[in-house]
C-alpha positions in Angstrom: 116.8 76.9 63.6 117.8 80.1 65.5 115.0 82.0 63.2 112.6 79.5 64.0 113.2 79.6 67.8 113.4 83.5 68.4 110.0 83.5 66.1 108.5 81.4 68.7 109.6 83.2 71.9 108.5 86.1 70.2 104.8 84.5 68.9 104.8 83.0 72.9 105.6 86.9 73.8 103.3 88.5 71.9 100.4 86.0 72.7 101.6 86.4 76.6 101.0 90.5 76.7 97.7 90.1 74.9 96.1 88.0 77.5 97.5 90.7 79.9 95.4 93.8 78.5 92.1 94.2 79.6 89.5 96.6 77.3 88.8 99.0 79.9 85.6 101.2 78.6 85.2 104.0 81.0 81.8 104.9 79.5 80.0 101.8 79.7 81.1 101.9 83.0 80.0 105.0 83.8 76.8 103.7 82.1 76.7 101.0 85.2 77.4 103.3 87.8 74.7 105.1 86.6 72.0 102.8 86.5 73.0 101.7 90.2 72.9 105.3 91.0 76.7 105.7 91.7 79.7 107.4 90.7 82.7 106.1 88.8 86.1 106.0 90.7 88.7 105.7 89.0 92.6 105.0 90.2 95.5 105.9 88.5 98.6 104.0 89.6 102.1 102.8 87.9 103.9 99.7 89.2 107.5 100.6 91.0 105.6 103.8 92.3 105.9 103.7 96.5 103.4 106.0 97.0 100.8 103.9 94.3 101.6 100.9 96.5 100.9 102.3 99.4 97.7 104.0 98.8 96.3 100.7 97.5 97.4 98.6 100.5 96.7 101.3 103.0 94.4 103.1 101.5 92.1 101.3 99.5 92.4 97.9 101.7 92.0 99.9 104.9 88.1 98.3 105.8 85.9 100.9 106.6 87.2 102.2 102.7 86.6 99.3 100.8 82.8 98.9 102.2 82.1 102.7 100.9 83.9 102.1 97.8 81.7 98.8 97.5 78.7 100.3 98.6 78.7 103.6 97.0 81.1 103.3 93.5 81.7 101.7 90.3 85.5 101.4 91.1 88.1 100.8 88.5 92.3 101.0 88.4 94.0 101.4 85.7 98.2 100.9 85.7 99.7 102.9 83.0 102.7 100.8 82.6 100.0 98.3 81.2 98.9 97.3 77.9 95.2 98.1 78.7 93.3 99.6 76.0 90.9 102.2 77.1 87.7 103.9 75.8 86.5 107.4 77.4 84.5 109.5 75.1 86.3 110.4 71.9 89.2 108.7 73.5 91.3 105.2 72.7 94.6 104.7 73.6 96.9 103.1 76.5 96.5 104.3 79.9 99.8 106.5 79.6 97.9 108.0 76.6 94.5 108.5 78.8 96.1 110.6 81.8 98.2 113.0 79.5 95.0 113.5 77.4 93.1 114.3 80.8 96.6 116.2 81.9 97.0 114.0 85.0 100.3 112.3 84.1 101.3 112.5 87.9 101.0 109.0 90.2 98.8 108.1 91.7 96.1 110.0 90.9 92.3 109.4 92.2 88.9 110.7 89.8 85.6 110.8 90.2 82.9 110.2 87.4 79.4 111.3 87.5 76.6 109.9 85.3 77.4 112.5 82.3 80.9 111.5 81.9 82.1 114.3 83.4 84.9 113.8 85.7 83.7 115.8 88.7 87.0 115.7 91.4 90.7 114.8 91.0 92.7 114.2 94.0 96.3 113.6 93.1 99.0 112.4 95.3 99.3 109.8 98.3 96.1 109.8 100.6 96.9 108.0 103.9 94.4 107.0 106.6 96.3 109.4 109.4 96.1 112.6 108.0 93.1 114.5 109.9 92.8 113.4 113.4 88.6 112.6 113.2 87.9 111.4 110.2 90.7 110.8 107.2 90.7 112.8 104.0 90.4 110.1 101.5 87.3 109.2 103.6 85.7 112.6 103.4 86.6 112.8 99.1 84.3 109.3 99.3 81.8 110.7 101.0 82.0 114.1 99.5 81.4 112.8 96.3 78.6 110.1 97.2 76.7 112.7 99.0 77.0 114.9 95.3 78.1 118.0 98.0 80.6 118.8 94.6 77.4 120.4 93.0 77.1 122.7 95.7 80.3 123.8 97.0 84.1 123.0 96.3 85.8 120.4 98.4 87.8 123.2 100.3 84.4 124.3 101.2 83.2 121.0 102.1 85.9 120.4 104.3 85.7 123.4 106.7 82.1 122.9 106.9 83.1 119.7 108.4 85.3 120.8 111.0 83.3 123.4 112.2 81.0 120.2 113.0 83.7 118.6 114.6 84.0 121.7 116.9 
């Protein structure tokens, strides 16, 4: 009776984290973003991180970033700690498996996409809304990238063009 039980819990289990992964195929993605003549944004975040937390809520909620994330990008998260499955080029594994193969194991971490595949900026760490007093940083990476000024210059570049503008 015991065997037959734990068998179940375990069949209920098993049946429980399937329906929790998602297929996540980065290049048919990218594919998407493509045709609508965006870039893929990708957000790399663990559950129990503080800093993933808050970037999503206020970060990514914050308004005025959601509209340009809506308007200008493919956006997709991905949480490590889950059973997602995902596709990237020559790549298939978990999403633990996808950020060491990319070496960007460190949380959260933000990348950009452009229609080759290529991933074309990585910002990794917490980006808040305060940081610059004008305009804040995670707001310039959107628009750096949208505005495909990453083919031109670095961001470091970009960035000090922008606040000579300011001056």
């Amino acid at each position: 009776m015991f065997q037959l039980i734990f068998k179940a819990f375990f069949l209920i289990l098993t049946l429980q984290l399937t329906l929790q992964a998602r297929e996540i195929n980065l290049d048919n993605l990218i594919q998407t973003a493509k045709k609508s003549n965006k870039h893929l944004f990708l957000f790399l975040h663990k559950t129990d991180c503080g800093y993933c937390d808050s970037m999503i809520e206020f970060t990514l909620q914050n308004d005025t970033i959601k509209a340009f994330t809506d308007k200008s990008f493919i956006y997709e998260h991905i949480n490590v700690y889950d059973k997602d499955h995902i596709r990237y080029k020559d790549f298939s594994g978990d999403g633990r498996q996808f950020a060491k193969s990319i070496g960007y194991d460190f949380y959260p971490t933000t990348l950009f996409f452009d229609n080759k595949s290529d991933i074309v900026f990585i910002e990794v760490g917490y980006r808040d809304n305060k940081l610059l007093p004008n305009e804040n940083r995670f707001y310039r990476i959107l628009n750096y990238i949208d505005s495909k000024s990453y083919k031109k210059m670095d961001y470091e570049d970009y960035e000090f063009k922008i606040e000579e503008e300011l001056e």
